[in-house]
Backbone bond lengths (Angstrom), bond angles and torsions (degrees), N, CA, C in turn:
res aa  C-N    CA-C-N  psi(-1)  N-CA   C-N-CA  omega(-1)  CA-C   N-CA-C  phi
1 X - - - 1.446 - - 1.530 111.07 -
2 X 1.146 95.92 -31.92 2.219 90.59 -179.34 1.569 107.68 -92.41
3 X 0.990 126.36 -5.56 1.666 152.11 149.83 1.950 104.71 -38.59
4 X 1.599 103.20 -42.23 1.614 104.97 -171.35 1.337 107.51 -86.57
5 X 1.539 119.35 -1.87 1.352 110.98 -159.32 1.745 86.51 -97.51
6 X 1.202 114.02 -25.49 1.522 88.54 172.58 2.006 121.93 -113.00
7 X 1.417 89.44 -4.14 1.733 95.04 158.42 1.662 109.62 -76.48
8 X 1.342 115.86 -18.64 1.704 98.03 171.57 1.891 92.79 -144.14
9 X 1.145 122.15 100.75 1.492 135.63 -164.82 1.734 90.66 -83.41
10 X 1.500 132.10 -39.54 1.595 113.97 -178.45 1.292 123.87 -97.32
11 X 1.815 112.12 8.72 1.378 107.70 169.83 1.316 109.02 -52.10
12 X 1.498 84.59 143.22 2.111 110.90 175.35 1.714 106.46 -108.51
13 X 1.766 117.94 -12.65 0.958 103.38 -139.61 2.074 99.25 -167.81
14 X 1.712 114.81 123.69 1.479 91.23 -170.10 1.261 94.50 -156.41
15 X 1.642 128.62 107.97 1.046 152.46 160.76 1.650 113.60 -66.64
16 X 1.604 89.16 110.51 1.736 95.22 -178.38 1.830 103.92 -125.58
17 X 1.189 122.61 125.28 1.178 124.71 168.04 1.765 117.14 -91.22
18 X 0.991 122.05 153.08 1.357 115.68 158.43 1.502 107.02 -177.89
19 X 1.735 116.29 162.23 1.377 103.10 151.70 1.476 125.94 -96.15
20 X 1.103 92.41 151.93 1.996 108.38 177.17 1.475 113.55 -78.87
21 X 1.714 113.94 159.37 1.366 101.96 159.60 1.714 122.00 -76.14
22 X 0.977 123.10 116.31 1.818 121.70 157.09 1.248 127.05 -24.19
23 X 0.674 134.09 -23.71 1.546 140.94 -163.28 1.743 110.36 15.20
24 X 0.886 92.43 30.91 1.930 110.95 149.50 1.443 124.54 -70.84
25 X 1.382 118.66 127.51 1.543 111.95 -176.58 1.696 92.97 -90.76
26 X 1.395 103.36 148.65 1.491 99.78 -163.80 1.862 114.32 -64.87
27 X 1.265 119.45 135.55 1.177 106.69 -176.10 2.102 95.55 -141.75
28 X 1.475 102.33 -172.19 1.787 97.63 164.11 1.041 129.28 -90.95
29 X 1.248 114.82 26.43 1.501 142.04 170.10 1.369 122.32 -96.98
30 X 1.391 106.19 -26.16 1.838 116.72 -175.41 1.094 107.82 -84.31
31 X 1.947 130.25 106.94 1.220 108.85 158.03 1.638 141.15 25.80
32 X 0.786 121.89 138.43 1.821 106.41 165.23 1.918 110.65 -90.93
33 X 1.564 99.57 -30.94 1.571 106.25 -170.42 1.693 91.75 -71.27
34 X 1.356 123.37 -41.69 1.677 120.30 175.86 1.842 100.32 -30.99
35 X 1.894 95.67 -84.28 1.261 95.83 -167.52 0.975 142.48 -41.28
36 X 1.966 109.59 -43.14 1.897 111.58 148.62 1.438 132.61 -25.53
37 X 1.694 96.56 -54.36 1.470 99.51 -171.22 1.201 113.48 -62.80
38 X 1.325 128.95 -65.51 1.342 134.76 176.27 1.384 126.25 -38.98
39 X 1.714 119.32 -51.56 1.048 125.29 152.16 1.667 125.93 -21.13
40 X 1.707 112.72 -65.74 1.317 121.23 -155.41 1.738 78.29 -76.95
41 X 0.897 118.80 -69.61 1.705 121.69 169.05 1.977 100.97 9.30
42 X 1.328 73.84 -86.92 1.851 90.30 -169.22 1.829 97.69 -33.25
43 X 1.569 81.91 -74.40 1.933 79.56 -174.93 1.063 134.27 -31.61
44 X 1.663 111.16 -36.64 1.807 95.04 176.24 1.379 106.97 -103.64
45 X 1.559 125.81 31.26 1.596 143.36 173.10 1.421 119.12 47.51
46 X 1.872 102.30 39.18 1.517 127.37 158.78 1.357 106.94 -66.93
47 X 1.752 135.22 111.80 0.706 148.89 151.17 1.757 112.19 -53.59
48 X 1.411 114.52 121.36 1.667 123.63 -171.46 1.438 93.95 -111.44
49 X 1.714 111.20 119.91 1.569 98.32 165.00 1.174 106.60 -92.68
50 X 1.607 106.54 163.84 1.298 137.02 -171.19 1.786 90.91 -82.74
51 X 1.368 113.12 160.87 1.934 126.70 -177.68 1.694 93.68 -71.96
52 X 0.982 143.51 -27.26 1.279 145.45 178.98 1.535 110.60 -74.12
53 X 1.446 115.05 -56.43 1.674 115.31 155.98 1.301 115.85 -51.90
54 X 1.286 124.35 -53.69 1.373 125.87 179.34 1.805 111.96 -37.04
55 X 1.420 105.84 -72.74 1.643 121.63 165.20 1.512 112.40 -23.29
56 X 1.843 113.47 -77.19 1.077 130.75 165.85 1.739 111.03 -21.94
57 X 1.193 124.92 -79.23 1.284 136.12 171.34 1.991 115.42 -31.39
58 X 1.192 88.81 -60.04 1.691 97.28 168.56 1.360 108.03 -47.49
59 X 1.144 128.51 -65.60 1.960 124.17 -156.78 1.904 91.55 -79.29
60 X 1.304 111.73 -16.22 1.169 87.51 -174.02 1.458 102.92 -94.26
61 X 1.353 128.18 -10.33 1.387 121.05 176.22 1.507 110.99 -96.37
62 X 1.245 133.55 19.12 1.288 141.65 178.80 1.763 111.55 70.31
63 X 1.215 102.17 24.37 1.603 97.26 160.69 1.617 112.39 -102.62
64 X 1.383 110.28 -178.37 1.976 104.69 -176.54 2.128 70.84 -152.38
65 X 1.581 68.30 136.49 1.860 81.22 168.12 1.484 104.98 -104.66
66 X 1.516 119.79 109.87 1.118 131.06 154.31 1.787 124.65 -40.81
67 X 1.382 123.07 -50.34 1.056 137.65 -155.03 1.541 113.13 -158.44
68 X 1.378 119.03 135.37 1.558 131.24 174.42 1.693 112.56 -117.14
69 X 1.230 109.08 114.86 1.874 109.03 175.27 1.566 112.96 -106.02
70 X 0.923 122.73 102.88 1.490 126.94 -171.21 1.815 89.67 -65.43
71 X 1.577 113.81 144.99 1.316 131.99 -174.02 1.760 99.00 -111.28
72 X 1.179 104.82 177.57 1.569 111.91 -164.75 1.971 105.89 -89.86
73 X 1.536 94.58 1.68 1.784 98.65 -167.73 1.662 74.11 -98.13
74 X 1.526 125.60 142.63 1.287 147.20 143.73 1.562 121.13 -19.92
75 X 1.186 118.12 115.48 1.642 97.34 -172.15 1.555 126.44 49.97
76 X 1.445 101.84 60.00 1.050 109.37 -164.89 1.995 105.09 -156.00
77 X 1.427 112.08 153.60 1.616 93.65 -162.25 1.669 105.40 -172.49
78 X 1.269 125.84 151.87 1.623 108.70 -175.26 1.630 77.67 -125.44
79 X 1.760 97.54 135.19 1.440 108.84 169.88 1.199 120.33 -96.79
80 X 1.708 150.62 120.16 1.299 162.05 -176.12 1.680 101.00 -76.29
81 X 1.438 105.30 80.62 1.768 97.51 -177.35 1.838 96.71 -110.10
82 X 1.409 95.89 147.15 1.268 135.73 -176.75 1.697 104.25 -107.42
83 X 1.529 105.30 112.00 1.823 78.84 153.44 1.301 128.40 -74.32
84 X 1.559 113.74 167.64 1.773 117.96 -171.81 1.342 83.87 -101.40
């Protein structure tokens, strides 16, 4: 992420989607597309951050998230980041 500040030096503005980990213990309440994802995740030992890592990661790479839009996939969200 601090990699973009000098591959694009006049961004004003940076729309990132992704899903997060849940941090749900699996139950019949969790999505089914959750449990897939995470699952296949594990298997090929893709680390999924949690929206709290996600955040974390931002202030520490000199972006500030203005705004969060939750998307129609489960645990899932497009972040409105600003650099600081």
């Amino acid at each position: 992420m601090r990699n973009f500040h000098t591959a694009f030096p006049n961004v004003k503005r940076f729309l990132l989607c992704d899903t997060y980990r849940s941090g749900i213990v699996p139950s019949s309440d969790i999505p089914t597309f959750t449990l897939g994802f995470e699952l296949i995740h594990s298997f090929m030992g893709q680390y999924i951050p949690s929206i709290t890592e996600w955040m974390s990661l931002f202030s520490e790479s000199g972006w500030k998230c203005v705004q969060r839009q939750d998307v129609e996939a489960p645990f899932s969200t497009i972040f409105d980041l600003r650099p600081e």
